[in-house]
N, CA, C and O atoms as a GROMACS GRO file, in nm:
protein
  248
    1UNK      N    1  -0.509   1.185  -0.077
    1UNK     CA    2  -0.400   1.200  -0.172
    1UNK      C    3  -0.441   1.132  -0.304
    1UNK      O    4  -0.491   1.020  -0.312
    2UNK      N    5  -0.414   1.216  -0.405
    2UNK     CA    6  -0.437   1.144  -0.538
    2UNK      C    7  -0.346   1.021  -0.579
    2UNK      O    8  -0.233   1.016  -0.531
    3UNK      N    9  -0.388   0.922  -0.665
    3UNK     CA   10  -0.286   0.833  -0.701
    3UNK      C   11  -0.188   0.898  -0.766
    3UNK      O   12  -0.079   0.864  -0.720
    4UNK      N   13  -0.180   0.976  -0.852
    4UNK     CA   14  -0.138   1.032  -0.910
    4UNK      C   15   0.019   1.100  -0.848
    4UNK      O   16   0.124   1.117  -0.909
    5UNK      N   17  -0.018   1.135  -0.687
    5UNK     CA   18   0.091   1.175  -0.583
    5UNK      C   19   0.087   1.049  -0.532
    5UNK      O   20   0.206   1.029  -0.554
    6UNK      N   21   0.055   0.958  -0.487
    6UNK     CA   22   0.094   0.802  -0.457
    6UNK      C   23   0.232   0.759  -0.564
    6UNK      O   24   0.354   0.742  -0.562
    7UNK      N   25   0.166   0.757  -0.614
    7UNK     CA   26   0.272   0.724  -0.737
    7UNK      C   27   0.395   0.800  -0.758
    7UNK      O   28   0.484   0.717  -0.776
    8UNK      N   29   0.458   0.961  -0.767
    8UNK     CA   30   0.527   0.996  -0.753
    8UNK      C   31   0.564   0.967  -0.604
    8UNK      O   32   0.643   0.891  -0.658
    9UNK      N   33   0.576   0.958  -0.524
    9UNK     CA   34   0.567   0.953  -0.400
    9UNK      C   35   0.614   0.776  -0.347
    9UNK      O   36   0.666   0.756  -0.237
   10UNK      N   37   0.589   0.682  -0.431
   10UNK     CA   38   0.638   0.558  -0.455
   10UNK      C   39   0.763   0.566  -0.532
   10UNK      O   40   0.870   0.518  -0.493
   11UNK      N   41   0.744   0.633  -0.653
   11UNK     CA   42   0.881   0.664  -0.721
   11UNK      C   43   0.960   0.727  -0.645
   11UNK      O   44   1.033   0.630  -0.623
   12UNK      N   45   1.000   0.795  -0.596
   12UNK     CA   46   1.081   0.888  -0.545
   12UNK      C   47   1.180   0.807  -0.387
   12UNK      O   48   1.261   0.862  -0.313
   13UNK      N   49   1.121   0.641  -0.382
   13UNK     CA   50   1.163   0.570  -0.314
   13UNK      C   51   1.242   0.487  -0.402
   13UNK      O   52   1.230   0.369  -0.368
   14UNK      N   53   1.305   0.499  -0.483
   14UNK     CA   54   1.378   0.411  -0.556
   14UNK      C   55   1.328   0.278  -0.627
   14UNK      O   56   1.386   0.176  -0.662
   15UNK      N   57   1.162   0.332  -0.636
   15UNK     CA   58   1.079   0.204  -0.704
   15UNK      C   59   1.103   0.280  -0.893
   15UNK      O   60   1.136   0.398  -0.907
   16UNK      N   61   1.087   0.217  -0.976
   16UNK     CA   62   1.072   0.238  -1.165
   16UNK      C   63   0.934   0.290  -1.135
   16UNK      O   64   0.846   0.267  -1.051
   17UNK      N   65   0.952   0.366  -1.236
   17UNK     CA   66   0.800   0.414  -1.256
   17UNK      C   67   0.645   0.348  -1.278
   17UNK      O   68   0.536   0.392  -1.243
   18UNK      N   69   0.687   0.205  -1.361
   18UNK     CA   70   0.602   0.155  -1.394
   18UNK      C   71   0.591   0.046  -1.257
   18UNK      O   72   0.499  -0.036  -1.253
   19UNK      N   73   0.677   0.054  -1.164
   19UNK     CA   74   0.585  -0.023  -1.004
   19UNK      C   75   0.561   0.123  -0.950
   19UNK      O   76   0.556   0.128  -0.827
   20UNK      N   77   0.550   0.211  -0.999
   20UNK     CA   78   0.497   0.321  -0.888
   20UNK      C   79   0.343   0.315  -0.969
   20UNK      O   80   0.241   0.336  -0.903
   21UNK      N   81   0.336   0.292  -1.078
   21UNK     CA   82   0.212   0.373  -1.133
   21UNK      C   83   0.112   0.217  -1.099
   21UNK      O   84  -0.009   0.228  -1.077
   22UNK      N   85   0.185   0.075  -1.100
   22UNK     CA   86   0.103  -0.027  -1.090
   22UNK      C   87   0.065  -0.043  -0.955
   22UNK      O   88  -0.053  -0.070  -0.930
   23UNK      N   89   0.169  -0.027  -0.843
   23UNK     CA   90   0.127  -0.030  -0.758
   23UNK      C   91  -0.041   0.040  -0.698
   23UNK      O   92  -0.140  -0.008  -0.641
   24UNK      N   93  -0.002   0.184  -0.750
   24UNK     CA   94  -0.159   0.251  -0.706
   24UNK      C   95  -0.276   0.219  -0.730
   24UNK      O   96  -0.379   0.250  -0.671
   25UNK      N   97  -0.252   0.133  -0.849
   25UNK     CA   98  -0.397   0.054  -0.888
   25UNK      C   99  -0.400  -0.105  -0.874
   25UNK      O  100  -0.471  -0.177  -0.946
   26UNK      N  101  -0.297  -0.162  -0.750
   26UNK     CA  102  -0.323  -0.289  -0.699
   26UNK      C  103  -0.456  -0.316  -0.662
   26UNK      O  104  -0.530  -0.400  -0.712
   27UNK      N  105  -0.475  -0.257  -0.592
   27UNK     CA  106  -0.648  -0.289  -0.532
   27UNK      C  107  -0.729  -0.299  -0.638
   27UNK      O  108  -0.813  -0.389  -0.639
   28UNK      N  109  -0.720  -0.219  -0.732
   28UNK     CA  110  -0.864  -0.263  -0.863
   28UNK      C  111  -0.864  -0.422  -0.919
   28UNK      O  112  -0.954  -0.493  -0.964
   29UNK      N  113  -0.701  -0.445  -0.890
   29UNK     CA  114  -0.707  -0.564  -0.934
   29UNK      C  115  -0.684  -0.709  -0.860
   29UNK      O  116  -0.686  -0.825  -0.903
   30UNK      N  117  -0.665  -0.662  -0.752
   30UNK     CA  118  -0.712  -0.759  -0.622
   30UNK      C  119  -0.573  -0.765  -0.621
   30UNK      O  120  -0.542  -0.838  -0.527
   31UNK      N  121  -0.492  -0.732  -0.668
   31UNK     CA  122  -0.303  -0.712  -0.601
   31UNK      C  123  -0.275  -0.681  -0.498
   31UNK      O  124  -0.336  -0.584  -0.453
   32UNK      N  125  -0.152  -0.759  -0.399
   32UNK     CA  126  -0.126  -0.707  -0.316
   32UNK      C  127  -0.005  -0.631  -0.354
   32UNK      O  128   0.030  -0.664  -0.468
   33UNK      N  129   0.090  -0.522  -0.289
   33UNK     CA  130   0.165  -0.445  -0.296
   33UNK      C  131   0.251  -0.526  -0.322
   33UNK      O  132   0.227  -0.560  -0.437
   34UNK      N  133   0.351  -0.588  -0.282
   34UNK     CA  134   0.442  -0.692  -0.349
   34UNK      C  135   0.449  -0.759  -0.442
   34UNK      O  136   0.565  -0.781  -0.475
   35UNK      N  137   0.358  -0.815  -0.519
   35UNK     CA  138   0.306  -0.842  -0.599
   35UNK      C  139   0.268  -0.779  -0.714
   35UNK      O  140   0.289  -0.832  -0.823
   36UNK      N  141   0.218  -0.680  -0.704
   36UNK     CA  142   0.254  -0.533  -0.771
   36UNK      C  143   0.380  -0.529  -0.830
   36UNK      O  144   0.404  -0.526  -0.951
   37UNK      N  145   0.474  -0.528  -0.718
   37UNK     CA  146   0.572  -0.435  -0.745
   37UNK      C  147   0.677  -0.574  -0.825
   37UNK      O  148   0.767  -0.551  -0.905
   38UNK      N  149   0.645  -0.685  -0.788
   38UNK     CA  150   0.731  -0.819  -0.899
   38UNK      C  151   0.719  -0.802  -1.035
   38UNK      O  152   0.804  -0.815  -1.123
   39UNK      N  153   0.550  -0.759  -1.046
   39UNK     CA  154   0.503  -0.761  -1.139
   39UNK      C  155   0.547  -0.680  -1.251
   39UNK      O  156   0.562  -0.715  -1.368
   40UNK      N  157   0.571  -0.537  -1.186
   40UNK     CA  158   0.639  -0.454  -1.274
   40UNK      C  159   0.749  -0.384  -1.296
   40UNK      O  160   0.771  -0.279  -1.357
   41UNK      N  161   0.833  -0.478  -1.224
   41UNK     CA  162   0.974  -0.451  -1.239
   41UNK      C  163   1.054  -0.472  -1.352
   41UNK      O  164   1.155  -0.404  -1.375
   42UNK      N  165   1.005  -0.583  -1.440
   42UNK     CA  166   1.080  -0.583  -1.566
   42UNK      C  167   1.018  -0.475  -1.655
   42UNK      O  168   1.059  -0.461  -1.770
   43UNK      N  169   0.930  -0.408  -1.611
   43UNK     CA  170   0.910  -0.279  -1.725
   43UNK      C  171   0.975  -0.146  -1.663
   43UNK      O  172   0.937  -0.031  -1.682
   44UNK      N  173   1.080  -0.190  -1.585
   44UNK     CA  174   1.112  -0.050  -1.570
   44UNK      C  175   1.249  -0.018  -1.667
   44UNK      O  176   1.349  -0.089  -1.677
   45UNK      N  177   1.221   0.112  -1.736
   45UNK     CA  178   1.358   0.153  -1.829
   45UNK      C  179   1.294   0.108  -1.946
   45UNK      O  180   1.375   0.068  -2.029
   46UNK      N  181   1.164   0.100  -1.985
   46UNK     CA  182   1.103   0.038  -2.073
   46UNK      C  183   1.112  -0.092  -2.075
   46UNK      O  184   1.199  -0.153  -2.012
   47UNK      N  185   0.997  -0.164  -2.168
   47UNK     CA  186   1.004  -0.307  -2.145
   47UNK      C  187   1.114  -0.438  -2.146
   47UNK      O  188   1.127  -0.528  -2.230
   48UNK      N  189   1.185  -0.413  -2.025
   48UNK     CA  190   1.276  -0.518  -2.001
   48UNK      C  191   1.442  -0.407  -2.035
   48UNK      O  192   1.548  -0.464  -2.063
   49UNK      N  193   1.434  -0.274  -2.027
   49UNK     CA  194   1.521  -0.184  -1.986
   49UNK      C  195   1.540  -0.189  -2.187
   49UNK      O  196   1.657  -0.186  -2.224
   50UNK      N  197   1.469  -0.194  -2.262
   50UNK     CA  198   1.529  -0.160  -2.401
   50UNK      C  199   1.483  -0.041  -2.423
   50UNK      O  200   1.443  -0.018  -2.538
   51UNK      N  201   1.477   0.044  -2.345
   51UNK     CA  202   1.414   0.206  -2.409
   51UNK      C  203   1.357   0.206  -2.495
   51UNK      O  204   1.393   0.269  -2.594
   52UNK      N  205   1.230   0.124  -2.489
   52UNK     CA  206   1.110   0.114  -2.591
   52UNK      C  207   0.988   0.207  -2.530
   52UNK      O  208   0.994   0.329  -2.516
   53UNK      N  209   0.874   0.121  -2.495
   53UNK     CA  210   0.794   0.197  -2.467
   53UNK      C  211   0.834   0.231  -2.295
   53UNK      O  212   0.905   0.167  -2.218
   54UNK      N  213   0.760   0.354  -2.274
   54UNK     CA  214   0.787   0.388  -2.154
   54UNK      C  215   0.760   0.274  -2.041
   54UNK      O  216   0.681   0.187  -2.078
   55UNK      N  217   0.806   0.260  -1.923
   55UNK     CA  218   0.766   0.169  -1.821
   55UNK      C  219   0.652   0.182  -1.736
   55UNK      O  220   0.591   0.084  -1.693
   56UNK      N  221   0.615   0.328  -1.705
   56UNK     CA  222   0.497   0.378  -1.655
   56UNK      C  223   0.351   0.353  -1.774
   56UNK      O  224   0.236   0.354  -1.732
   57UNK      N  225   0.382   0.334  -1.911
   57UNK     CA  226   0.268   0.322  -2.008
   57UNK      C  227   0.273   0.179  -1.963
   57UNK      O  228   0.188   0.160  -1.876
   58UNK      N  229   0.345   0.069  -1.993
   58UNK     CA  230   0.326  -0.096  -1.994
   58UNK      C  231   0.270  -0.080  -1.867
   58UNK      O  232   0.155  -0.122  -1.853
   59UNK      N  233   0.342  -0.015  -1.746
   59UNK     CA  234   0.272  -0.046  -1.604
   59UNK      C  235   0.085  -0.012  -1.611
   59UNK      O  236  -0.009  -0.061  -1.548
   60UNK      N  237   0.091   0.068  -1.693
   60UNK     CA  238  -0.079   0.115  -1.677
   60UNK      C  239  -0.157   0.003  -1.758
   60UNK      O  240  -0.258  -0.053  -1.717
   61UNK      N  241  -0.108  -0.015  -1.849
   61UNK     CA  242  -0.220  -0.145  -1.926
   61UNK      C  243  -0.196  -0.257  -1.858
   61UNK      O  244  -0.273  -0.336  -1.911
   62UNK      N  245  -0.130  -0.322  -1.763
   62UNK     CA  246  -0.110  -0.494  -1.695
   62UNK      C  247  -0.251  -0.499  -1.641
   62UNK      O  248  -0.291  -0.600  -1.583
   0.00000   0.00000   0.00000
């Protein structure tokens, strides 16, 4: 499965986009899944829910 369907596939569990898209690339960064997902919870709804930048873009650059 691509991350790409990881990630929708994380979303679609009631995770923000930006812990679906960070989560899939925990392992590159020695993250565990929980950890991950702490991590990028305040970017969901954009950074810190101000409908700025998307939450899935901040999730990809951490």
């Amino acid at each position: 499965m691509t991350r790409a369907r990881k990630a929708a596939e994380i979303y679609r569990q009631d995770y923000t986009c930006s812990q679906a898209v960070l989560v899939v690339f925990a392992d590159d960064f020695d993250l565990d899944r929980d950890t991950a997902l702490k991590i990028a919870c305040g970017m969901g709804g954009g950074m810190g829910r101000t409908d700025q930048m998307c939450g899935a873009v901040t999730g990809a650059w951490v």
